[in-house]
N, C-alpha and C positions, 0 to 999 in steps of 0.2 A: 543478452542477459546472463548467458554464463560466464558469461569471463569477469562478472562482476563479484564471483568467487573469491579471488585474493584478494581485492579490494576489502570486502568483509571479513576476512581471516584477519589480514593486517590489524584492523578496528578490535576486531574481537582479542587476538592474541595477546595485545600489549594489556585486555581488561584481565584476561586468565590465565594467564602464563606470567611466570619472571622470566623467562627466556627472550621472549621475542616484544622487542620493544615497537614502538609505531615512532618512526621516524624518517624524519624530510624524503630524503632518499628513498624509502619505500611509498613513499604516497603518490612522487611525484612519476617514481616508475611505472608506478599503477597505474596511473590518470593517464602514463604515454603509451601504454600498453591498451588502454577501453579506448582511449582514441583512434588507435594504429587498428582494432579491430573495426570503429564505425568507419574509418576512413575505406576500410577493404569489403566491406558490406554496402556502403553506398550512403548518400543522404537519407534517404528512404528509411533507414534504421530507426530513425530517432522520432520520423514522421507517423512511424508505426505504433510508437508507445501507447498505452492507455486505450488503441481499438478491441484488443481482446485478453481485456482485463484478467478475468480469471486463467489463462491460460496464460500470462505473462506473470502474472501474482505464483502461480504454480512454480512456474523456471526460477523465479527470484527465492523461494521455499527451498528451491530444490540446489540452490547454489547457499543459502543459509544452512542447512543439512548439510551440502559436502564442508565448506568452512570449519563446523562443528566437528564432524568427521575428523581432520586433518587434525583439529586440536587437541582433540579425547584423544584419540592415535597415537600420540607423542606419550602417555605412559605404558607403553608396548615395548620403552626402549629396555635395552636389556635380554631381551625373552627372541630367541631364535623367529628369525623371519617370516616362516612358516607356520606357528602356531596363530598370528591374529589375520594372516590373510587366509589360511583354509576358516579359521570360526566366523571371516567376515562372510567367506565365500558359503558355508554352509547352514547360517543364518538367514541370508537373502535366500539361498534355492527352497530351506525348508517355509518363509515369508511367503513368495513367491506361489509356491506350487498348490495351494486349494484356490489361488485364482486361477492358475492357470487351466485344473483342472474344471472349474466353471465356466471359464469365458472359452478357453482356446478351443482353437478347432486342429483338427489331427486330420493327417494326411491318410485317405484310405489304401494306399498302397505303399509300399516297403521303400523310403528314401533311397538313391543308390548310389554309390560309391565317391563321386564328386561331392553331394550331398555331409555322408559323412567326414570326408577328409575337411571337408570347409568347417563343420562344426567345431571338430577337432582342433582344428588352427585357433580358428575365435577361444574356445575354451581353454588350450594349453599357451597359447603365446600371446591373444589378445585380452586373455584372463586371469589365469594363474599366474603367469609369470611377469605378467601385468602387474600383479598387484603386491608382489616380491619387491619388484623394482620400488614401488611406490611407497611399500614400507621402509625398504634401505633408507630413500632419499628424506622419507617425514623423519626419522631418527638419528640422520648424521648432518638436514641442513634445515628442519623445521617445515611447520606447514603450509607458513606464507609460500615458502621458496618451491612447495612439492607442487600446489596449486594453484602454480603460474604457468603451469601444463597449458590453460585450459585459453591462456592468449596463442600457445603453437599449434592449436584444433584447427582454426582457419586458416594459416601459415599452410600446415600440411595437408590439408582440403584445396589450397590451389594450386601447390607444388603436386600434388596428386593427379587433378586434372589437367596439366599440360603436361607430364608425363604419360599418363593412359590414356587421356581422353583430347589432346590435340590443341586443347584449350589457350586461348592465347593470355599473356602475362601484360598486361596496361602498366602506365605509369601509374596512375591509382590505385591502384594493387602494390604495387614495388614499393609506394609509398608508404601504404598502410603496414606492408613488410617491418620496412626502417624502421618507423614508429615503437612496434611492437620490440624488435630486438633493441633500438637506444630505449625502451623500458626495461627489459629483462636488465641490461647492463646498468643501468640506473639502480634497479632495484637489491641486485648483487652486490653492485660499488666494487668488487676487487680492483677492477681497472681504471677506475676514476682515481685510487689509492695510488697506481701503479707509478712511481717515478722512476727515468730512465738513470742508469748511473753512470756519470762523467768520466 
């Protein structure tokens, strides 16, 4: 349900944007992209829809929110990197923190060293500098293009697990791989332009 993200960007941008038009090329990349992911997820994906409604209706909200995201973003261009990923990042902590302080539960004794460094990582490379990146790319190639991220989430979730975890690599999977990359290429188009010279 998240990778159904650019799909709705695509729809939405060509309504609010003059930049980004909705075209063959981009739909059809899309549609190889949500394939290439049910193919690598299993039959079972699709058998799953509508059992838990409101928690599937949430994910679909929550990929209409980032699409929107991506799109409002795009007048950021201009304005140093820095300034809308720290207001994003400090907006969500200051959102965040009177639940947290309600619901969370706190560890009664002092984190240790592993501990910190792991947060550390998550917060300066898996977040700040996360979202540097993500500004760069919503400002120099648009939103469709920045939030097609989210077809290389399962890519890198099983390239992950047969590197750490031992995991073995199926032709249904390798399948679902191709899929997704002849969509990203689809959706790009540089290389379907590219003719070789004689």
């Amino acid at each position: 349900l998240n990778t159904t993200t650019p799909l709705i960007s695509v729809v939405l941008a060509h309504f609010l944007t003059d930049e980004e038009t909705l075209t063959v090329n981009r739909v059809v990349g899309l549609l190889l992209g949500i394939a290439g992911v049910t193919v690598i997820m299993g039959p079972g994906t699709l058998a799953g829809i509508g059992t838990q409604g409101w928690a599937q209706l949430a994910m679909l909200g929550a990929a209409l929110s980032y699409a929107l995201a991506g799109i409002y973003g795009r007048r950021f261009r201009g304005m140093p990197l820095i300034i809308p990923a720290a207001g994003m990042l400090t907006c969500s902590a200051v959102t965040m923190l009177p639940i947290v302080l309600l619901t969370g539960q706190f560890p009664r004794s002092q984190p240790g060293l592993t501990t910190w460094g792991a947060l550390f990582g998550l917060a300066v490379l898996g977040t700040a500098l996360a979202y540097l990146l993500y500004y760069h790319i919503l400002t120099t190639a648009g939103a469709t293009n920045v939030l097609l991220v989210t077809f290389l989430i399962p890519v890198s979730a099983l390239l992950l697990g047969v590197l750490a975890l031992g995991e073995h690599l199926g032709a249904t999977m390798l399948a679902g791989m191709a899929l997704i990359f002849a969509g990203l290429i689809v959706v790009d188009g540089r290389l379907l332009r590219f003719r070789p010279h004689h």
